[in-house]
C-alpha positions as CSV (number, residue, x, y, z in Angstrom):
1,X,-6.9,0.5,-22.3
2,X,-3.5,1.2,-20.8
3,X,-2.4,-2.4,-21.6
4,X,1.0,-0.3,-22.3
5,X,1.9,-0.1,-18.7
6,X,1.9,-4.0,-18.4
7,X,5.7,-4.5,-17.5
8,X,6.4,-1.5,-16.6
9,X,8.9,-2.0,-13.5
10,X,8.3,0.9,-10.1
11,X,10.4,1.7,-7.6
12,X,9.6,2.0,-4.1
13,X,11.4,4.6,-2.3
14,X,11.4,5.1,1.4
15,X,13.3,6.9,4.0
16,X,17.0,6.0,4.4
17,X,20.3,7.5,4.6
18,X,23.5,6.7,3.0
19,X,25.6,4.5,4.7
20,X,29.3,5.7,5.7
21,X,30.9,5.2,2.5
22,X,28.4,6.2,0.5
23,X,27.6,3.8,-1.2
24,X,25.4,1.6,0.6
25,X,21.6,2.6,2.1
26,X,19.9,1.8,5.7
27,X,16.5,2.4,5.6
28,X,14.2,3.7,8.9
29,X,11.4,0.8,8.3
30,X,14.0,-1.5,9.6
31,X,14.7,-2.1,13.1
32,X,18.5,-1.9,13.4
33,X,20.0,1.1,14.0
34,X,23.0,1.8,11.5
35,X,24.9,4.9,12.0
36,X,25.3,6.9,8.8
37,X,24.3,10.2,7.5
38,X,21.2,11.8,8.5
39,X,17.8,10.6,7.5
40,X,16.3,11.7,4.2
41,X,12.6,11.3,3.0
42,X,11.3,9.0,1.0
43,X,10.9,11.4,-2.3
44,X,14.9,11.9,-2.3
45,X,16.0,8.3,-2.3
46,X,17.9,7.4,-5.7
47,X,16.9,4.3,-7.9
48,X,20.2,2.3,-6.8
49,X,19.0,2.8,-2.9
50,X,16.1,1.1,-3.4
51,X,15.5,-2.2,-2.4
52,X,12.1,-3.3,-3.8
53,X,10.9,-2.9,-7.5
54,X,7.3,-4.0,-8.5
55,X,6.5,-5.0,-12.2
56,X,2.8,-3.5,-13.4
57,X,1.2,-7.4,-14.4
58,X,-2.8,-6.3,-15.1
59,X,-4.1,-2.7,-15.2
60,X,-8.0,-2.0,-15.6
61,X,-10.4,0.3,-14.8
62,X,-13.7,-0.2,-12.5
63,X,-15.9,1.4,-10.2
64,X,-14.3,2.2,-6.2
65,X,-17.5,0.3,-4.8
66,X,-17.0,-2.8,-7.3
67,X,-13.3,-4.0,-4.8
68,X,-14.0,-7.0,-4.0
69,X,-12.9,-8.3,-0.3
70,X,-9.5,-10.2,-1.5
71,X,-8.8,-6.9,-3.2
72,X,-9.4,-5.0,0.0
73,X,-7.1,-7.4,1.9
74,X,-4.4,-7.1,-0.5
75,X,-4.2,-3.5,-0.4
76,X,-3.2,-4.0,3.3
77,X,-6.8,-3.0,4.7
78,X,-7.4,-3.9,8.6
79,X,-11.2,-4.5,9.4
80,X,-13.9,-2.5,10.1
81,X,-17.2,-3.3,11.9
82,X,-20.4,-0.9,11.6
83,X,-20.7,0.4,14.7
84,X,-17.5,-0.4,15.7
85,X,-15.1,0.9,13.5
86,X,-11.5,0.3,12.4
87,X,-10.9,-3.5,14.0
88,X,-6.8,-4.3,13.8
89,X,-6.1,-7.8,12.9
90,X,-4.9,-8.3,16.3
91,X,-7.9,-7.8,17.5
92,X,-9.7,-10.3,14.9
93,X,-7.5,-12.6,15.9
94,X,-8.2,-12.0,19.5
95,X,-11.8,-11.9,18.8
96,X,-12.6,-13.7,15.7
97,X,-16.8,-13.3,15.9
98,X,-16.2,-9.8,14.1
99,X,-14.8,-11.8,10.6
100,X,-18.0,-11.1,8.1
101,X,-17.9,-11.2,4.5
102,X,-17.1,-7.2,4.0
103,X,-15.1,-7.0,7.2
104,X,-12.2,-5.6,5.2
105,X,-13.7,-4.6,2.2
106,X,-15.5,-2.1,5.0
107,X,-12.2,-1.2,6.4
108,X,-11.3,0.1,2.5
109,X,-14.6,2.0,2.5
110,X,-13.6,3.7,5.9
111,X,-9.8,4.5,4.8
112,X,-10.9,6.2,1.2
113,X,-13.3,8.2,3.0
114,X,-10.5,9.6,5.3
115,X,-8.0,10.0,2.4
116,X,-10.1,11.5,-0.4
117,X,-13.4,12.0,1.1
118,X,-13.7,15.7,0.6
119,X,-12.6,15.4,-3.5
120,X,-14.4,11.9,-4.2
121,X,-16.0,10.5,-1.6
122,X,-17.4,6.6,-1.2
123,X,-20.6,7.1,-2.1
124,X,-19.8,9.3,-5.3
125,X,-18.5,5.8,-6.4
126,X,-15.9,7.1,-8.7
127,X,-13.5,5.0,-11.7
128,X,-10.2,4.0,-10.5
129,X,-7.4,2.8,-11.9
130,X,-6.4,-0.9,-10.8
131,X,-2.8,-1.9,-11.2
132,X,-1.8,-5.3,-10.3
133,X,1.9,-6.1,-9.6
134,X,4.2,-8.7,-8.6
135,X,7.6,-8.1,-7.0
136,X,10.6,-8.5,-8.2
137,X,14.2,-10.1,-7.4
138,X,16.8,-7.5,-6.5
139,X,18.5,-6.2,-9.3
């Protein structure tokens, strides 16, 4: 399939700005504030700014409704409860009755349908691509 892509190494780029001398980045998703330069988006950052790199480990291809509920929860997914909708962790924590088997797997459902509901919607039940990474040390 694309078995090519196994090893292949991405980096994550965010917003940041150069740090005084140049040669050093601070980036906005951290909570210290570090005078520098002025912010810069994410799609600008350079390779040696970046501070995470993920290396492609499994890529396959199934249907969007076939994610299972681990899968859900790895992509970062907070619940969701018919009726109810989105549910934040916090609260599952808070109130822990609302933890079913497809609590999150339902919280993916909801998100695709905001993100690319009008081009491919949940219930058209379209292929995806599934990339599986791990991260890697600094370089």
């Amino acid at each position: 399939m694309a078995d090519w892509l196994v090893g292949f190494r991405l980096w994550v780029k965010e917003t940041f700005r150069q740090g005084s001398g140049g040669d050093s980045a601070h980036y906005r998703a951290d909570p210290d504030e570090v005078s520098g330069g002025p912010w810069r988006p994410s799609i600008y950052m350079p390779r040696w700014a970046s501070r995470l790199t993920l290396e492609i480990t499994e890529v396959r291809v199934q249907r969007l409704q076939d994610i299972s509920e681990e899968d859900a929860l790895a992509e970062g997914m907070d619940g969701h409860v018919a009726g109810e909708g989105p549910v934040s962790r916090v609260r599952l924590f808070m109130e822990p009755g609302f933890l079913h088997s497809r609590f999150y797997r339902e919280g993916y459902e909801y998100a695709w349908d905001e993100i690319n509901g009008k081009r491919a919607p949940w219930s058209s039940n379209p292929f995806v691509w599934v990339l599986t990474f791990r991260r890697q040390a600094a370089e």
